[in-house]
C-alpha positions as CSV (number, residue, x, y, z in Angstrom):
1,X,0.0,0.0,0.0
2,X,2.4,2.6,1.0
3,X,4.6,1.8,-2.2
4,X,1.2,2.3,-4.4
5,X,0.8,5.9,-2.4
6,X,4.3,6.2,-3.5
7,X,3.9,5.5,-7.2
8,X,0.5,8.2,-6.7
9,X,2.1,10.7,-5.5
10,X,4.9,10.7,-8.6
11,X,2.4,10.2,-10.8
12,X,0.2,13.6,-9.2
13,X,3.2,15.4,-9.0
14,X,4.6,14.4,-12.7
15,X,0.9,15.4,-14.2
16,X,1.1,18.8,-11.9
17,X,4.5,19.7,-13.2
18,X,3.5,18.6,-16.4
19,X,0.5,21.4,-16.4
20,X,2.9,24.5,-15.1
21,X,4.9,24.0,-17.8
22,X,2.6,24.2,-20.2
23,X,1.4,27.2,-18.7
24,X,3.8,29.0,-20.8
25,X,2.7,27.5,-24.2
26,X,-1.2,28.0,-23.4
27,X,-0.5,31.7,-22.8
28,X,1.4,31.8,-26.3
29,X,-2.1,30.3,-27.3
30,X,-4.6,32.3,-26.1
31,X,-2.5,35.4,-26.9
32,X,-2.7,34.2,-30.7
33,X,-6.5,34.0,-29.9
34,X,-6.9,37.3,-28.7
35,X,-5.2,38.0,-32.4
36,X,-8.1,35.7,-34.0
37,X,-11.0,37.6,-32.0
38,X,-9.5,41.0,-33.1
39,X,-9.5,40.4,-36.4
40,X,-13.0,38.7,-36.5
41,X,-14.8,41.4,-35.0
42,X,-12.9,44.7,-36.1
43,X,-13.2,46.9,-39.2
44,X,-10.9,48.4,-41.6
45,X,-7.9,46.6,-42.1
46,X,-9.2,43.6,-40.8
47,X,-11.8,43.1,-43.1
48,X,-8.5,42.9,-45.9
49,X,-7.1,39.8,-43.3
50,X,-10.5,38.5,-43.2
51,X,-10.5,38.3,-46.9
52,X,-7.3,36.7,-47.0
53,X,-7.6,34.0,-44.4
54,X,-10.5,32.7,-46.6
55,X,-7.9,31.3,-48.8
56,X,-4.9,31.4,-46.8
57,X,-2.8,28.0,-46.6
58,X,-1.5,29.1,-43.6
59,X,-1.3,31.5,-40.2
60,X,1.7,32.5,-37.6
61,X,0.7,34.5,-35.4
62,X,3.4,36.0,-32.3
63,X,1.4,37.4,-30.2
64,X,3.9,39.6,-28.3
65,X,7.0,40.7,-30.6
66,X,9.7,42.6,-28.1
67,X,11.8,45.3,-30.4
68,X,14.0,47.2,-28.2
69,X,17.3,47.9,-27.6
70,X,19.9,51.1,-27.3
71,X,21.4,51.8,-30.6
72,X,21.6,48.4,-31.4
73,X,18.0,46.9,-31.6
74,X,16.5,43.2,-31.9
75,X,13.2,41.3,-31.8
76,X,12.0,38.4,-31.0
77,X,9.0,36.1,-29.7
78,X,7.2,32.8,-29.6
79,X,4.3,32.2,-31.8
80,X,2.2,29.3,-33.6
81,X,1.7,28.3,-36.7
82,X,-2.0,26.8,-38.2
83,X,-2.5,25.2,-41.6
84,X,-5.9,25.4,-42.9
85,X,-7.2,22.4,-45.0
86,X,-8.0,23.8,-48.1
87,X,-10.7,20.6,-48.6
88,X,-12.8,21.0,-45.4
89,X,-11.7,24.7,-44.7
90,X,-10.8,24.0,-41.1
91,X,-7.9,24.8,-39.1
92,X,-5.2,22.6,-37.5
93,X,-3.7,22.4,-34.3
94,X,-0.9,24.9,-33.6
95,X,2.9,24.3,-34.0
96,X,5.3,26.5,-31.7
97,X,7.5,28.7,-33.6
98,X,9.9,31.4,-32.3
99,X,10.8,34.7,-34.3
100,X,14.1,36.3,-34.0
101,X,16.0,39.4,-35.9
102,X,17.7,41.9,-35.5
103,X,18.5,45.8,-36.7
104,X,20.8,48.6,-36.3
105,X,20.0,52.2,-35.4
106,X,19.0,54.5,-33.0
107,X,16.2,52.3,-31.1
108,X,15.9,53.7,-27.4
109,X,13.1,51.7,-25.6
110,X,10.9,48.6,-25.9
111,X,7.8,47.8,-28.1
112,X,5.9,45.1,-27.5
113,X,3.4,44.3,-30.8
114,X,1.5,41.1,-32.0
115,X,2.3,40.2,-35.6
116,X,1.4,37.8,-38.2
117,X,2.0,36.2,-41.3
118,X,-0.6,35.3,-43.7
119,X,0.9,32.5,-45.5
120,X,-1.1,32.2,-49.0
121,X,1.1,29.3,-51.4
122,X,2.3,25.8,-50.9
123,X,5.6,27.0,-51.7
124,X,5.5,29.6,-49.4
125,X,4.2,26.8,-46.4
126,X,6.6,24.3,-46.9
127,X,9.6,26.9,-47.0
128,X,8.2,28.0,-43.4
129,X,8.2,24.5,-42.6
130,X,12.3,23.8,-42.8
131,X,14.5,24.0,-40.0
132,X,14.9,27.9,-40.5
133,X,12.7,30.5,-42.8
134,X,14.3,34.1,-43.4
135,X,11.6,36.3,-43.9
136,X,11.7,38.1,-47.0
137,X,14.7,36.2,-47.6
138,X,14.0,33.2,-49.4
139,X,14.3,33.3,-53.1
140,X,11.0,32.9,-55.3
141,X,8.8,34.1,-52.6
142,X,7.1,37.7,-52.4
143,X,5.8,39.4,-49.4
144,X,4.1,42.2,-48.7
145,X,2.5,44.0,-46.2
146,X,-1.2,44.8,-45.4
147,X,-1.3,48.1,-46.6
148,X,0.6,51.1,-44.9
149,X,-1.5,52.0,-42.4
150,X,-4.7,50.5,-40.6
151,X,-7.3,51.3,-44.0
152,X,-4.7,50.7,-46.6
153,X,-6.0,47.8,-49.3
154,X,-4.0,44.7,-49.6
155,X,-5.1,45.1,-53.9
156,X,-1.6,46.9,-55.0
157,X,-0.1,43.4,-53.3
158,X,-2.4,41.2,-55.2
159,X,-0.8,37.7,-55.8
160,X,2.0,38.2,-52.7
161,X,3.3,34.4,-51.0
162,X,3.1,36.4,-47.7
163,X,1.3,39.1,-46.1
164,X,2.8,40.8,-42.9
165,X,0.8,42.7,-40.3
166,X,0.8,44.0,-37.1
167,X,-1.2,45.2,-34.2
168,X,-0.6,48.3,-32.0
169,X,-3.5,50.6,-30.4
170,X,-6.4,48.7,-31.4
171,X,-5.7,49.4,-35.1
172,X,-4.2,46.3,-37.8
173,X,-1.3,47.7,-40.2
174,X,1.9,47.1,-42.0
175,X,5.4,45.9,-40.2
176,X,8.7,45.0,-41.7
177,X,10.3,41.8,-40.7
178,X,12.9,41.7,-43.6
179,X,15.5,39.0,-42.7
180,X,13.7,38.2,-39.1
181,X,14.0,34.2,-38.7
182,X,11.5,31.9,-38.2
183,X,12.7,28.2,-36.4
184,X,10.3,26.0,-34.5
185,X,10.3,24.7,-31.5
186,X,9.5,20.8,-31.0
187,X,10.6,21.6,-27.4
188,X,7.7,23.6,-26.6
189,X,5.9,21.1,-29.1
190,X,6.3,18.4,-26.6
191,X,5.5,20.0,-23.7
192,X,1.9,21.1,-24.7
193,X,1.0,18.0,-26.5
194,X,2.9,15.5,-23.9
195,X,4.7,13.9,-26.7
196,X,7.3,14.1,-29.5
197,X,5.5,15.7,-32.3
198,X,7.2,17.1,-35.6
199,X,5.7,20.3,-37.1
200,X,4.8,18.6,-40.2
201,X,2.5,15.9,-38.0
202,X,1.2,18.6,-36.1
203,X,-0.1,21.1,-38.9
204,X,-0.7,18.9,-41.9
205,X,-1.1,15.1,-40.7
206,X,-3.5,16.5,-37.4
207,X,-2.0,14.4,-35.3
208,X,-2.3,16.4,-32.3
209,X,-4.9,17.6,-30.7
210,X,-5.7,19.7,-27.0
211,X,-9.2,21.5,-25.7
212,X,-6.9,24.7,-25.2
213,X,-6.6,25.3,-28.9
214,X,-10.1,24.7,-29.3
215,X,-11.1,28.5,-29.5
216,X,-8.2,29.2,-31.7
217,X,-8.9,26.9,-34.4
218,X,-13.0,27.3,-34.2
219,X,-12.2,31.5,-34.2
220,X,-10.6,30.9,-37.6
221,X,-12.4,28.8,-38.9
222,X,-15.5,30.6,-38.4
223,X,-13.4,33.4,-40.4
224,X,-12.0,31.3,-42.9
225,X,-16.3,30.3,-43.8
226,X,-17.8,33.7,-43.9
């Protein structure tokens, strides 16, 4: 009995650790969420992401980009990528991915934004799905922004492999991530799933599956069919 209590308790504690650590990779979910609800519900600009995501092949979404720095500047966050099926129009699971660049000049302070890329091609999803993607980098592939500012139309950038965007103060607009990287991260992968898990198994053979990216995937969805 007591060596049962023992094996109990490992087991309680292993499954409590377990959910702490995933902590971390749910908030990186439900900030990509707050992104999806944003863009669901808002004019302007987001009626140009609306538009796109109904034929996207793909979605990142970092939810909080840190730029800062003292004459030297860099960014970087975590985010997730979704592949939507273009047969059923529905959404998988996410994949972690981080996002890190850098830039020189005179940068004094820290911005936090949430950004996205609106991946529209095959070609352009399985670039992003190697071991590292350069953003605006990679020969063969176009990207573009969504518009200027928050009303601009995404027409002049009509057949781009990537859209760009960003959020700040409630309004959707244009950000430059020329030469930012894109790697994932099976480590965070694993954690939120419980298992080893490649992106590829994740996004486009769905075999992963969790109630916290429930809202995610049925937000865009629900975009993706109107």
């Amino acid at each position: 009995m007591k060596r049962i209590l023992t094996l109990l308790a490992a087991a309680l504690l292993l499954a409590s650790t377990q959910v702490a650590r995933a902590s971390e990779q749910q908030e990186v979910v439900d900030g990509a969420t707050i992104v999806a609800d944003k863009i669901q519900s808002q004019g302007g600009a987001a009626t140009n992401i609306r538009e796109l995501l109904h034929r996207a092949r793909a979605l990142l979404v970092v939810p909080s980009l840190i730029k800062g720095g003292f004459f030297l500047g860099g960014q970087g966050g975590t985010g997730v990528l979704l592949v939507r099926d273009p047969k059923t129009n529905s959404w998988s699971s996410p994949a972690f991915y981080g996002l890190a660049g850098g830039s020189f000049g005179l940068q004094i302070g820290v911005e936090v934004s949430e950004v996205a890329l609106i991946i529209m091609t095959d070609k352009a999803l399985e670039a992003v799905l190697q071991n590292e993607f350069k953003v605006g980098a990679e020969a063969g592939l176009t990207l573009a922004t969504v518009g200027a500012g928050a009303e601009a139309s995404t027409t002049s950038n009509v057949g781009a492999d990537i859209y760009s965007f960003s959020e700040s103060k409630g309004l959707f607009g244009g950000i430059a991530l020329q030469g930012a990287a894109l790697n994932p991260k099976p480590d965070w992968d694993k954690i939120y799933y419980g298992r080893a898990l490649t992106t590829r198994e994740i996004v486009l053979e769905r075999k992963a599956a969790t109630s916290g990216a429930t809202r995610l995937r049925t937000t865009l969805d629900s975009i993706s069919q109107h």
